[in-house]
C-alpha positions as CSV (number, residue, x, y, z in Angstrom):
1,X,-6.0,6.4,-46.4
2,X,-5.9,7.7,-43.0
3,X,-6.6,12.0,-42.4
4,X,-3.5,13.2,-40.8
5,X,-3.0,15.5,-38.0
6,X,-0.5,18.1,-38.0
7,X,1.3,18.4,-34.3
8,X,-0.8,21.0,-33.8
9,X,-3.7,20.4,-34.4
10,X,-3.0,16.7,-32.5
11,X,-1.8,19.4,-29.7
12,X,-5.7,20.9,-29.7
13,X,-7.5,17.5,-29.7
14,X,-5.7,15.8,-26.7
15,X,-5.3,19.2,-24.9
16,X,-1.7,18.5,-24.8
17,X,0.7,21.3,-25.5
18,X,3.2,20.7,-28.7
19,X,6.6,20.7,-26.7
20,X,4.8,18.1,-24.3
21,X,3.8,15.9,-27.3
22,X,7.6,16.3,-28.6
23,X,8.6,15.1,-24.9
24,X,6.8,12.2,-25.1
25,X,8.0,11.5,-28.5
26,X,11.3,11.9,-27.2
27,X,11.0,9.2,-24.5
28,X,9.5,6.6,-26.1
29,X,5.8,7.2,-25.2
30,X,3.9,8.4,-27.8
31,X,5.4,8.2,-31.2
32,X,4.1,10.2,-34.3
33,X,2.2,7.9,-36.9
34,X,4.6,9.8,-39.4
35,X,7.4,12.4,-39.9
36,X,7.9,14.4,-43.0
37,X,11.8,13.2,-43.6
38,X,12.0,16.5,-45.0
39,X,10.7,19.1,-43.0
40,X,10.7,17.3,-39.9
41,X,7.2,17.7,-38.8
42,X,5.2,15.4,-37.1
43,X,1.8,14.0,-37.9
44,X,-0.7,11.7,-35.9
45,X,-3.5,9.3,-36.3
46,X,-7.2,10.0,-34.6
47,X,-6.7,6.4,-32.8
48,X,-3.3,7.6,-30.6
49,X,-6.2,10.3,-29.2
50,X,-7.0,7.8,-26.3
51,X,-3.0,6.8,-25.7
52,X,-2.4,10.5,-25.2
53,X,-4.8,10.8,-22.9
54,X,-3.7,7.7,-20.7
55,X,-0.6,9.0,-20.6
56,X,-1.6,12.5,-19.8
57,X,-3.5,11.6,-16.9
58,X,-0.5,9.4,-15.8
59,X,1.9,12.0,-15.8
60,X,-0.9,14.2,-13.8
61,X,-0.3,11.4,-11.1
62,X,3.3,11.8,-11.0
63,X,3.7,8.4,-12.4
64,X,7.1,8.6,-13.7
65,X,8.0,8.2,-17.4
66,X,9.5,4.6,-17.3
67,X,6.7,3.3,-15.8
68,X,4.6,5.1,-17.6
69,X,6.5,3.3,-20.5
70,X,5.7,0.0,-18.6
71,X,1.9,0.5,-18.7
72,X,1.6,0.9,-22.2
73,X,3.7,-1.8,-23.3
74,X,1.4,-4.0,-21.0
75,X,-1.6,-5.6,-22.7
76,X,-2.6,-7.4,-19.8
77,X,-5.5,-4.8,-18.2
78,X,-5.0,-7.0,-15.0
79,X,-0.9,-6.0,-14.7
80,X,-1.3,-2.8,-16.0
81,X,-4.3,-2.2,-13.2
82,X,-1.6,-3.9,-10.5
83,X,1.3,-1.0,-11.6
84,X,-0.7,2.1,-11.3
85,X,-2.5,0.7,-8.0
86,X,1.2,0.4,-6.4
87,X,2.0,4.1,-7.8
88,X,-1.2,5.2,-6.3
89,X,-0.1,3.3,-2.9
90,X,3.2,5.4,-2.9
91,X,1.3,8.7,-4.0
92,X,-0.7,8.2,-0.9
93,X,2.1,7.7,1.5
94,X,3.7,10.8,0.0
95,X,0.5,12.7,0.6
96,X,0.2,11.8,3.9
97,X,3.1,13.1,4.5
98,X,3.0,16.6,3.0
99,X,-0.6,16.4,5.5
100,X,1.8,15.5,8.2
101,X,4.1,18.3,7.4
102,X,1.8,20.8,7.1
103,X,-0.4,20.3,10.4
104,X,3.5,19.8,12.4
105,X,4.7,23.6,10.6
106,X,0.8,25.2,11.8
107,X,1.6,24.1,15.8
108,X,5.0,25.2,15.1
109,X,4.3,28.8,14.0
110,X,1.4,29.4,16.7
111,X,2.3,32.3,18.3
112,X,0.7,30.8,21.7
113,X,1.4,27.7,23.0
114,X,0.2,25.9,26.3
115,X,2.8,25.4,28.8
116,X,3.7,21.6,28.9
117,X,1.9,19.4,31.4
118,X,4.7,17.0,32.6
119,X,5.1,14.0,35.1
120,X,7.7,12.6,36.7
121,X,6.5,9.1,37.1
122,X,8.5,5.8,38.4
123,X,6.8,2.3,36.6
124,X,7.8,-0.8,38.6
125,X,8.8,-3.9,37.0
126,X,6.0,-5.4,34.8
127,X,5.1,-8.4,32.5
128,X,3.6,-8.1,29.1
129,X,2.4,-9.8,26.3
130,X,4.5,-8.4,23.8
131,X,5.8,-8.8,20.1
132,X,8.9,-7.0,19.1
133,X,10.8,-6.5,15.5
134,X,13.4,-4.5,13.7
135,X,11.5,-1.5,11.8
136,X,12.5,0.8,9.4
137,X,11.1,4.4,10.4
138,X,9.2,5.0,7.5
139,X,7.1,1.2,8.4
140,X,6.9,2.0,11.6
141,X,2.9,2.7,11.1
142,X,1.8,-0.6,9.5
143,X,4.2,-2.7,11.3
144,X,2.1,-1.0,14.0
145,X,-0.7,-2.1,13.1
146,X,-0.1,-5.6,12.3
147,X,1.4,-6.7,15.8
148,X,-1.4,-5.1,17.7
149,X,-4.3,-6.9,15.6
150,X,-2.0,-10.2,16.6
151,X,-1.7,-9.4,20.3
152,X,-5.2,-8.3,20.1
153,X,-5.9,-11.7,19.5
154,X,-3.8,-13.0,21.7
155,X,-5.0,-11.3,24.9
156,X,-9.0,-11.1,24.8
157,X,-10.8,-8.1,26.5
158,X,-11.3,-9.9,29.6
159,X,-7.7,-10.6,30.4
160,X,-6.2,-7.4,29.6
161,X,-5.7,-5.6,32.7
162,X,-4.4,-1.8,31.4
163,X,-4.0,0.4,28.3
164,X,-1.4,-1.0,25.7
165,X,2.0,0.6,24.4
166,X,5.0,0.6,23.4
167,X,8.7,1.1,23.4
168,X,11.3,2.7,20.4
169,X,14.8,2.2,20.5
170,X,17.2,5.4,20.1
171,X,18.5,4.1,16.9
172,X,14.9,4.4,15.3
173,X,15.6,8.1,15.6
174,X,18.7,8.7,15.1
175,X,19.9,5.8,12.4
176,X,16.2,5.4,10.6
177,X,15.8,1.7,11.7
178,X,15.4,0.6,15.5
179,X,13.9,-1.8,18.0
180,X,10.2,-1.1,18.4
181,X,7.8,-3.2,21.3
182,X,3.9,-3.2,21.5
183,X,2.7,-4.9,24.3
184,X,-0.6,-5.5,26.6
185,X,-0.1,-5.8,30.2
186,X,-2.6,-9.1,30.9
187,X,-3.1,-11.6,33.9
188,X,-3.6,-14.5,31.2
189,X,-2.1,-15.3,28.0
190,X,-3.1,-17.6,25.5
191,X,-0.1,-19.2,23.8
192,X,-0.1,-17.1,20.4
193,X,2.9,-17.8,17.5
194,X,5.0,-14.3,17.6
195,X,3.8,-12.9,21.0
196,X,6.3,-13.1,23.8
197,X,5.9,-12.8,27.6
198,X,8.2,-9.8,28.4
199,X,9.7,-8.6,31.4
200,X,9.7,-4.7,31.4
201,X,12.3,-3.3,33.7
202,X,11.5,-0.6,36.2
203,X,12.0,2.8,35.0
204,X,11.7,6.2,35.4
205,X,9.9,8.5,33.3
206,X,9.0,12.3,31.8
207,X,5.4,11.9,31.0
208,X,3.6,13.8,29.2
209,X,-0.3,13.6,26.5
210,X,-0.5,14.1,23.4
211,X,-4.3,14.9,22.7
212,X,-5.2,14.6,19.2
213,X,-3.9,13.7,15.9
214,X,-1.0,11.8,15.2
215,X,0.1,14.1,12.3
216,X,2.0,16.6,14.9
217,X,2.9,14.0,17.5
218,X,6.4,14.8,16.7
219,X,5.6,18.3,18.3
220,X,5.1,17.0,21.6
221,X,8.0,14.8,21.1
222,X,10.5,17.7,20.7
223,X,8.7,20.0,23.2
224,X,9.0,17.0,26.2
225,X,12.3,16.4,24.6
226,X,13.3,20.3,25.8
227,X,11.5,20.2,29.1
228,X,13.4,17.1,30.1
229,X,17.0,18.8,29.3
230,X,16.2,21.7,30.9
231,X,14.8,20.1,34.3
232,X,15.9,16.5,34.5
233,X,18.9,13.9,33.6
234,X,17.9,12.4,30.4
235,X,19.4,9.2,29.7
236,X,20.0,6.6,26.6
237,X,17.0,4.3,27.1
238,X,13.8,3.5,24.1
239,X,10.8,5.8,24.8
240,X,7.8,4.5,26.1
241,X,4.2,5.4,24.7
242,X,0.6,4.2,26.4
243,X,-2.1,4.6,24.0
244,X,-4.9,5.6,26.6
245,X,-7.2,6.3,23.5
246,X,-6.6,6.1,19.5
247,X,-7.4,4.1,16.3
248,X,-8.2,0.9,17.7
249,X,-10.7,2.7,20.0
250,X,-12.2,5.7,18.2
251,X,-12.8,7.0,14.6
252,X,-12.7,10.5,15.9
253,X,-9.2,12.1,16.4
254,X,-10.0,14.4,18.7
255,X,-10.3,11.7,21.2
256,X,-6.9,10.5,20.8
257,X,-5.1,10.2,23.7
258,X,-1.4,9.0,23.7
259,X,1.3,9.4,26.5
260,X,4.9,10.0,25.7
261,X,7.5,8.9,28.3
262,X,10.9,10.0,28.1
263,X,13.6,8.1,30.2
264,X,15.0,9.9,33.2
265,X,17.5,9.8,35.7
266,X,16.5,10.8,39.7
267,X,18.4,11.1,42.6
268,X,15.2,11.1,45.1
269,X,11.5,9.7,44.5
């Protein structure tokens, strides 16, 4: 016959406390080897020690119950491997967020702040390679990613002939799901499936760089975003970004170099 463990003393082996170990009892997780019909209490096997402790560490990642629920009751290691790497996927997302968050609430309470280097510029008409798509703000990153390795491949080193960027719609912003453009002016394309020739209207601009990080880009958004209400006509129009330098050219962030263009209206040149 099997030794019994009282609660706690199952409590002091798993380093789980006795009101978590009734939780989990509760929810269907981890169920007593026995309970005295009389008194109520619970006892436990040696062989649930390891179960505990799987679903202790799951909980320590946030992985919520039902799904914690769904791992156990998954004897394939190879699914139950897939569902926690897709919980980790999310926890990172989340995390780099918070990151986000906190760098953007650091450049917000600096007492000091640079005065904002802004030009008025005017872009003519132009012709890019370009590959366009309806994204949800919270994709806008990989979505990102994917269309420039494509147009990467689509215009080769030699036939680019400036910096690429892009455009993002107002509703982006304001409705969480927008029009967003990368392009690459060229002076050659090769035919590529998804990448469109594109012809950019002439507009005018608020310009200003973001050096730097990503993380607190939205910084320099609102900050232009002031400047151009308080010295310009702003008008309805996507904003227009030039990545001078970033990712695709540099580990370092410090090197980062991206232009934000804000849409203008101007009665003279």
């Amino acid at each position: 016959m099997r030794a019994r463990l009282a609660i706690g003393e199952f409590a002091a082996l798993t380093q789980l406390s006795v009101r978590t170990l009734r939780r989990y009892h509760e929810a269907g997780l981890l169920a007593p080897a026995s309970v005295d019909p009389f008194t109520g209490y619970r006892y436990y096997e040696a062989d649930q020690i390891p179960s505990a402790q799987v679903i202790h560490r799951l909980r320590e990642l946030d992985v919520p119950l039902a799904e914690v629920k769904t791992v156990l009751a998954t004897d394939d290691p190879t699914q139950r491997a897939a569902l926690i790497a897709g919980h980790l996927e999310r926890l990172e997302v989340t995390l780099d967020r918070t990151r986000a968050a906190v760098i953007s609430l650091r450049q917000l309470l600096r007492p000091e702040v640079e005065e904002l280097q802004v030009e008025l510029r005017s872009l003519p008409a132009r012709q890019v390679a370009a590959i366009s798509g309806e994204v949800d703000l919270d994709s806008v990153t990989g979505w990102y990613d994917i269309a420039m390795a494509k147009l990467d491949a689509a215009v080769p080193t030699e036939q680019r002939t400036g910096p690429p960027g892009g455009r993002y719609d107002n509703e982006l912003f304001t409705e969480g799901s927008g029009t967003v453009t990368v392009f690459r002016p060229f002076h050659h394309l090769h035919p590529s499936r998804g990448v469109e020739v594109l012809d950019l209207a002439a507009v005018e601009l608020a310009v200003t760089t973001h050096r730097g990080p990503h993380d607190d880009i939205g910084i320099t958004y609102g900050r232009l975003g002031e400047w151009v209400v308080n010295h310009t006509l702003a008008v309805a129009g996507p904003v227009h970004e030039t990545y001078l330098a970033g990712p695709r050219d540099t580990n370092n962030p410090d090197f980062w170099h991206t232009e934000i263009g804000w849409p203008i209206f101007r009665l003279a040149p």
